[in-house]
C-alpha positions, -999 to +999 in steps of 0.1 A: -502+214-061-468+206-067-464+170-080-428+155-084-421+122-097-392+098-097-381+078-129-390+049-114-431+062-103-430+077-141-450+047-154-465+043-121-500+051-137-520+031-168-523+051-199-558+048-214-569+053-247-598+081-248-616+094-281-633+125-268-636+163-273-612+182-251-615+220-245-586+243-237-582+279-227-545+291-233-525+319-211-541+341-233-577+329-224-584+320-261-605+292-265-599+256-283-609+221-291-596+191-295-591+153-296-579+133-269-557+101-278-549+088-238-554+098-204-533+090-172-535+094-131-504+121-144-511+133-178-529+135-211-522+135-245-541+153-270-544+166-309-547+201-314-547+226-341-522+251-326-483+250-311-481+255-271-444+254-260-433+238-229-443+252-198-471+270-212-504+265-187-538+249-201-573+250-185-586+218-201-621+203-198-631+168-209-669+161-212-677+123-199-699+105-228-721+095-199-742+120-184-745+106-151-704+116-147-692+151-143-664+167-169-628+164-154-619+203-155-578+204-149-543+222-149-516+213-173-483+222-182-475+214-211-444+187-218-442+189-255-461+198-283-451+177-317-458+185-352-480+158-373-480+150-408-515+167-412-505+198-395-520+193-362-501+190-327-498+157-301-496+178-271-483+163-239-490+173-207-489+173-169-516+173-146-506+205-119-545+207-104-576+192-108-608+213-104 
């Protein structure tokens, strides 16, 4: 899925604020967690301890804290990925599927 956006649909969706564990599998298939700080209808943002570079492809899963509500398994491609005073990462990224 191929999704393309105008500047004017780019805030199109509501950003919510969402404190849960996210797991990630990198192009390498190595495994990591973090912390999510929003989630979109387009993207998510998220802490992690390691760089990705734009472009770089995530598997990402995101447990509900409800058990009656399955994970949201996804796509991304990554938009940025910026530095934090306590040596972790904001990632940013782009919802390409969802599983």
């Amino acid at each position: 899925m191929d999704l393309q956006y105008t500047d004017s649909e780019r805030r199109t969706f509501v950003r919510m604020n969402l404190d849960n564990k996210i797991e990630f599998t990198d192009s390498d298939g190595n495994a990591h967690v973090g912390e999510t700080q929003n989630l979109s209808g387009r993207g998510i943002l998220f802490k992690a301890d390691v760089q990705m570079q734009a472009g770089d492809e995530l598997d990402i899963k995101i447990n509900s804290t409800n058990d009656s509500e399955p994970p949201l398994n996804a796509t991304i491609s990554i938009i940025r990925s910026d530095a934090t005073d306590g040596g972790a990462y904001l990632v940013a990224g782009e919802f390409t599927a969802v599983k």
